[in-house]
N, C-alpha and C positions, 0 to 999 in steps of 0.2 A: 216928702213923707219921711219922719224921721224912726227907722227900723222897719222890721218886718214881720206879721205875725210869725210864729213859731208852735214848739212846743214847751211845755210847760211844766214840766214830771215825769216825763217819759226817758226811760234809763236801758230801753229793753232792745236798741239799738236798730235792728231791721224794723221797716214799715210791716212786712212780714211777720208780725210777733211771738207767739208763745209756739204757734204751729203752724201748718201749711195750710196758705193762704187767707189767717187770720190778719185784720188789721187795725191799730189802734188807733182812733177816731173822735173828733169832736163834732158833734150836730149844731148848727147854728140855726135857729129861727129867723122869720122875716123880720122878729124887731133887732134881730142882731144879739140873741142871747140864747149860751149854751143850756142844750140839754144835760140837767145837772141829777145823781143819784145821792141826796144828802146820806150824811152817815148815821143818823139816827131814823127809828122809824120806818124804813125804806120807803121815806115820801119821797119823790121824780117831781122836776118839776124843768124851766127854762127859764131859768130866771144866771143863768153865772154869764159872771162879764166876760170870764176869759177864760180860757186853757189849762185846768188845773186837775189837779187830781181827781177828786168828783165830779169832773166834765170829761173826763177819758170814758169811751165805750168801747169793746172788743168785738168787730164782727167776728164773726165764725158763720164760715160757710157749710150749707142742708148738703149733703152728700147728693150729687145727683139730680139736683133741682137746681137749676142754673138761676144766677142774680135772685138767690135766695140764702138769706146770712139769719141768726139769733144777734141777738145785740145784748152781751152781756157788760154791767157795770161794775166801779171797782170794787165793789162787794163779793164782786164773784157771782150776783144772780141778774136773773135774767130777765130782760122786756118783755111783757106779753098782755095781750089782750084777753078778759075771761069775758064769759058769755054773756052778761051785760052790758059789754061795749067798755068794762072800764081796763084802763092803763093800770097795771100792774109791775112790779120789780118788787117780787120776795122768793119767788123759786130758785133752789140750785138747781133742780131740775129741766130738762129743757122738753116742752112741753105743746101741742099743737099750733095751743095760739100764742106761740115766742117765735115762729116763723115768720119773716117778713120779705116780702119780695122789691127788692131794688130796681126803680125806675128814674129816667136821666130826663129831664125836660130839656130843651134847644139851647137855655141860657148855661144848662150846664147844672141846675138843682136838683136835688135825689127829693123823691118823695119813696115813701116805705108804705108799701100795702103788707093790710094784714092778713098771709095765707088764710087763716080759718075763715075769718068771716068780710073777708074783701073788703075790709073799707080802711082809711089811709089815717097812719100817725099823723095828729097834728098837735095843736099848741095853743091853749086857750091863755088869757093873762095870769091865769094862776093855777092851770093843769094842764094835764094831756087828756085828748081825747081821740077816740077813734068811730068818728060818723059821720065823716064824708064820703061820699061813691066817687064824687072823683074830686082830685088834690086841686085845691086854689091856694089863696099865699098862704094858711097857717098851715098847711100841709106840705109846704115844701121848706126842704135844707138844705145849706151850704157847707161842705163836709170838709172840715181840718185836719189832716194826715198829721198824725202824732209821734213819725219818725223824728229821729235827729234828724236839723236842717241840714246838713250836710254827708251825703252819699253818694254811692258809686251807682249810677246806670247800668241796668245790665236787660240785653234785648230776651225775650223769651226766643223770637223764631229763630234770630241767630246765632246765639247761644253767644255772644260777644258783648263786652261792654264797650261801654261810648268814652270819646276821650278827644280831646281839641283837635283839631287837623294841624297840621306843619304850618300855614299860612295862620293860624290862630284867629281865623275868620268863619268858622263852621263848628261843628260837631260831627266825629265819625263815628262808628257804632263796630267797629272790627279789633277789638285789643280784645287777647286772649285771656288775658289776669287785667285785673286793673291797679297800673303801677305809675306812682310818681303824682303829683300834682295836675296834671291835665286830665285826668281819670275822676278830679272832685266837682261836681256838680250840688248846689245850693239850689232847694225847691221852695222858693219864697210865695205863702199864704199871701195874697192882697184883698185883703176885707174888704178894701174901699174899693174894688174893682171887681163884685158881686162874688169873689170866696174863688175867685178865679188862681192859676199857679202859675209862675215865672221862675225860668229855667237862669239861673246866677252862676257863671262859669269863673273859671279862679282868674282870667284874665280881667276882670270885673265887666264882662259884656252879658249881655242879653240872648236867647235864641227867638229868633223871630220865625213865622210859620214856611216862610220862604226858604228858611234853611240857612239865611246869612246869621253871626252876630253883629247886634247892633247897642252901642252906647248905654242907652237911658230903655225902659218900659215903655213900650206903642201898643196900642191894642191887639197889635200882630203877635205881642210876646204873652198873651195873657191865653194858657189852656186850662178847662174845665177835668180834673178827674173823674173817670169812671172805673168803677169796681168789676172785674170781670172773674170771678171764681180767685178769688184772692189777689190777680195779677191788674194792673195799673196799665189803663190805658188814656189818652192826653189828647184830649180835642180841641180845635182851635171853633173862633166862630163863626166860622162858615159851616159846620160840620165835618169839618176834614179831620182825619187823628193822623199823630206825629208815627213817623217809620221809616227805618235804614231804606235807603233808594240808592239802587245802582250798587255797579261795582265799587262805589267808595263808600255806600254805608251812610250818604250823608241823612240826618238828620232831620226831615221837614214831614208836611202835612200832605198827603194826598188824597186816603183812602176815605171813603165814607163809611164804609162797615171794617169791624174787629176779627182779624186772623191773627195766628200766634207773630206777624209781623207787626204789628200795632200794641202788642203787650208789651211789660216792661217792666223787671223787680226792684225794689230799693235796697241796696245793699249796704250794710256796717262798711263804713271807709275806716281799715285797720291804719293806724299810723305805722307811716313809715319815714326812716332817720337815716342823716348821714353822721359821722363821727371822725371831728378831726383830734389824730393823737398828738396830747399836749408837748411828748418825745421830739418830734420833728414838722410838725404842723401842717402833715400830710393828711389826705383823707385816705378813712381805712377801705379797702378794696378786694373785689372779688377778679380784676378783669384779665390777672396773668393767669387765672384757673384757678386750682381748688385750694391752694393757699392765701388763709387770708392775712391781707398785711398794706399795712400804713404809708401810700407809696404814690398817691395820685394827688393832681395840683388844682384838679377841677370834679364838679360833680356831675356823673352819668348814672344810667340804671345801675352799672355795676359799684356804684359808689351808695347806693341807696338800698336799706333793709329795712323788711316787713317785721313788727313786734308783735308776736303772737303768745298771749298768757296764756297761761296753764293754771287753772283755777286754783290745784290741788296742792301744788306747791309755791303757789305765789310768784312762780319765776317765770322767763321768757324767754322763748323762740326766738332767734335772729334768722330769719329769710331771705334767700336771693332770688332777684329776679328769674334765674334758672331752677327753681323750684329747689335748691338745696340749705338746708337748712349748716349755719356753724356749731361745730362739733367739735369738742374735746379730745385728741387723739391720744392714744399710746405716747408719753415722751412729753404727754404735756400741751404737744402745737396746736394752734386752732386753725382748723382748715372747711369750706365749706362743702363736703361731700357727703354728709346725711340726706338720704335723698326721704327718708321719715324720719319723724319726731323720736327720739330716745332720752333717758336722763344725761346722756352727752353733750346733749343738745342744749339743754337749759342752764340757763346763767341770769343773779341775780343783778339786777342795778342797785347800783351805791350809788346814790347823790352825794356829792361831795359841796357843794353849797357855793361853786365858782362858776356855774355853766356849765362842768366838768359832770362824768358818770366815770365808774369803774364797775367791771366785768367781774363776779363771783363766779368761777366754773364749778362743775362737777365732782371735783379733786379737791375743794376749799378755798382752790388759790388764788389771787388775782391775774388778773390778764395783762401782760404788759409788751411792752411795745419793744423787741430789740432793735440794736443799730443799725440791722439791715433791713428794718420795717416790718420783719415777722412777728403774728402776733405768736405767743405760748402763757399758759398759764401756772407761773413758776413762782410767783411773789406773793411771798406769809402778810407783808405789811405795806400800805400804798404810800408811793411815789409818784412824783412826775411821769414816769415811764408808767404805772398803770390808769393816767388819767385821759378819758374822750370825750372831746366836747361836742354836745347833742344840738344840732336842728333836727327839727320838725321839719319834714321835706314835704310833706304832701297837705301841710295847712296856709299857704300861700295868703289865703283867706280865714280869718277864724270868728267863730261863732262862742262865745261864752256863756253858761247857763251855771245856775247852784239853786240851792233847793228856794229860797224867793221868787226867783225868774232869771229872765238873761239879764247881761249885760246891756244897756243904750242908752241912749241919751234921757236926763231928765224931763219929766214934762214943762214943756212951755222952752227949753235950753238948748243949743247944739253944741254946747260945750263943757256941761259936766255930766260925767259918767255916773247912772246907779245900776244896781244890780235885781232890781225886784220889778224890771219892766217886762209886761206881756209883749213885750215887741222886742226884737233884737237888732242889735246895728255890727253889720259887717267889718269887719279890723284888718287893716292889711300887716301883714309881717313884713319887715324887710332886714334881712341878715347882715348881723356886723361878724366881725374877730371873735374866735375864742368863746363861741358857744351864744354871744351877746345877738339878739335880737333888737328892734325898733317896733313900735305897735305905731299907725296909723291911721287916721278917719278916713274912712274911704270916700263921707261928702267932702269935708272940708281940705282934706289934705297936710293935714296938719298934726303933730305929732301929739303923743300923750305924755303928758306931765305930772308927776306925783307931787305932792305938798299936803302939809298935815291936815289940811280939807279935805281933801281924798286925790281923785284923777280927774284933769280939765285935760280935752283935745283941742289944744289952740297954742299950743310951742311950735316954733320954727327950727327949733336945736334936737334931734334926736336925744333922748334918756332910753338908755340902755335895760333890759329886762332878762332874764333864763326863763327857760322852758326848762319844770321837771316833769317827765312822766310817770306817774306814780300812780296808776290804776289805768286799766284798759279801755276807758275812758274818760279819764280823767288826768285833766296838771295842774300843777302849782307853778302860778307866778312869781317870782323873787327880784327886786332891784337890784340892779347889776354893779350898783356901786357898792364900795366897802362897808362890811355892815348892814348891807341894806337887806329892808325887810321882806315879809310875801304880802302880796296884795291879799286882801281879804273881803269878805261879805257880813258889814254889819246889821246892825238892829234898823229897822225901816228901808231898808235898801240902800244903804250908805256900804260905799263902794271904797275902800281904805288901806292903807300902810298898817299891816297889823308888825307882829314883833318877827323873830328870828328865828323862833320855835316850828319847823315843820308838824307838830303835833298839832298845834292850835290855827296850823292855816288851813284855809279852804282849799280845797279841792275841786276845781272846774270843770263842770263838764265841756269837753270841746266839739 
């Protein structure tokens, strides 16, 4: 199978969307086509291939009425059945018969009863209708979770998220924050394996219902979603659902009924980066205490910081694993002892077009690195001494999306890259010198290659690339050789070497 369904427009980051316990959703019918709100007219119909903007639905859960949601579409109005029996979306208002009650059949398909008049959303060849008493196949769905594919697990009843075990052959469920790369979990849509979900861990293994990881997709890795008052619960097909067991939290299927142990939120994975200073080619570090400074030869937690925007002034939080954010002191130094966000706190990225970022503090100034590896913010104009080269630590795995679609392979190819595919294909990163990355197919194994065609993965030779971070969810690709340009998103899903202009490159979602 080459990629993985995904989403397809959604930029709103938690599965959890605009509120608590909303979520944004695709309905798939038995022919395998989305329930669509076109933009004219407010005709609803099921006819979209894929994942897109007028295939997004918002549940919103009835206050108090359990596995009872509105399904509102991207018009902002709402599903609802009037007293005729007919399928309706023109009210902003939310209205008796816009209440729909969520029910799971064995294979794992939602069928939507209509609170008012009990009888079940279904799907004729060219409408909706609601006048079944009870659901057969055009009354049942297969529901696409419209988060970003890549997020952080986090258990409801243990209040902990989930993150690789030491032996990298499990999943535990007991990390207090979710930090570093073993914290990324990928929740891969398999269409062709009835809209069931597989659990994609950054070591590129599988969870199986047993609790091990394993290699490749077996039937044991395939859970069915269920909506439980906004929270996500994950069945395997036996009827068992996935929950922290034992004192280690591991990860597997036991229970046949839902307690807040069986629940489970999708959470925004914030990026987080290490930074070697270009000064002495040390990583910058938190682990002699609360001064930060350029002075470690390997990367640990305390070499790794959470990026946190601040809408309002476009700048960023640098986070430590100990909850303290870097701050701008009296005298200039930057030391991590904010233990809250202040304008101390925040500091602009400067891409400087080498792999390389510099640090704008508070004060105006750059951040620079002295000889004894302390950082302070003392320098009008940049230098080597204010330059830190960024990895992405916690994208081991990367997922690329822009307003076409993802990144994967072309149809019918395993070896050239477009960008306007409803399916995504997993990328591995592997870290060179100096900020310089490697991109990887994770079937073939094989590197990616740029040439005025676009990108083929079938090089043997690593080509060097940067990661810039440049929106809180979003980067630009740049070739790493001299001169070289950002990757970009052309016309028809042509996947290209655009120019050197940051202004005119695309921006990825990751």
């Amino acid at each position: 199978m080459n990629g993985v369904n995904g989403l397809n427009g959604h930029t709103n980051g938690e599965l959890n969307g605009s509120g608590k316990g909303t979520w944004t959703i695709g309905l798939i019918n038995v022919q395998f086509r989305y329930l669509t709100a076109e933009t004219f007219g407010f005709k609803i119909n099921a006819n979209g291939a894929s994942l897109k903007k007028k295939q997004m639905w918002t549940l919103e859960p009835v206050p108090s009425e359990a596995q009872t949601v509105y399904l509102k579409s991207h018009l902002d109005k709402y599903l609802a059945v009037d007293t005729f029996g007919n399928v309706t979306c023109e009210s902003e208002e939310k209205e008796q018969g816009s209440k729909f009650q969520i029910q799971v059949s064995d294979e794992g398909r939602w069928s939507l009863r209509n609170v008012a008049r009990g009888y079940y959303l279904g799907a004729s060849s060219d409408k909706l209708t609601c006048t079944a008493k009870v659901p057969g196949n055009p009354e049942y769905w297969l529901v696409h979770l419209a988060a970003r594919p890549q997020v952080n697990l986090r258990s409801v009843g243990r209040k902990r998220f989930a993150h690789l075990s030491e032996n990298l052959d499990e999943i535990h469920v007991d990390a207090n924050i979710p930090w570093g790369e073993d914290t990324l979990f990928t929740l891969e849509f398999r269409s062709e394996e009835g809209g069931r979900y597989a659990i994609h861990t950054c070591n590129n293994k599988y969870l199986s219902r047993e609790g091990k990881l394993v290699p490749s997709v077996t039937p044991n890795c395939l859970f069915s979603a269920e909506y439980h008052s906004g929270q996500l619960a994950l069945r395997d097909s036996s009827g068992n659902y996935l929950s922290p067991i034992g004192s280690k939290a591991v990860l597997k299927t036991r229970s046949q009924g839902v307690t807040k142990d069986e629940l489970f939120t999708l959470e925004d994975s914030l990026p987080q980066a290490s930074f070697v200073a270009a000064l002495n080619s040390r990583y910058v570090s938190v682990k002699q205490g609360v001064d930060v400074t350029a002075n470690q030869d390997e990367i640990s937690d305390h070499e790794t910081f959470q990026l946190e925007f601040d809408n309002d002034t476009k700048r960023w939080y640098l986070r430590t694993m100990q909850d303290r954010y870097w701050t701008l002191e009296t005298g200039g130094g930057i030391q991590a002892s904010g233990d809250k966000r202040s304008s101390n706190a925040l500091f602009d990225l400067v891409w400087q077009g080498d792999g390389s970022v510099c640090f704008r503090a508070n004060n105006g100034k750059f951040v620079a690195t002295k000889r004894s590896g302390h950082l302070y913010a003392n320098q009008d104009t940049i230098d080597d001494t204010c330059k830190y080269f960024f990895y992405l630590i916690n994208r081991p795995i990367l997922v690329l999306k822009c307003e076409q679609g993802f990144v994967g392979y072309k149809a019918g190819s395993n070896i050239r890259l477009e960008c306007n595919r409803a399916t995504y294909e997993t990328i591995q990163v592997e870290r060179g010198d100096k900020g310089v990355v490697f991109f990887k197919g994770t079937q073939t194994g094989k590197y990616w290659h740029v040439d005025s065609e676009g990108v083929t993965v079938e090089s043997d030779t690593p080509e060097g690339f940067f990661l810039e971070l440049r929106e809180p969810t979003r980067i630009c690709l740049k070739v790493a050789s001299p001169g070289g340009g950002y990757l970009s998103a052309g016309k028809n899903g042509a996947f290209r070497l655009g120019d050197q202009d940051y202004a005119s490159a695309t921006k990825w979602e990751y």
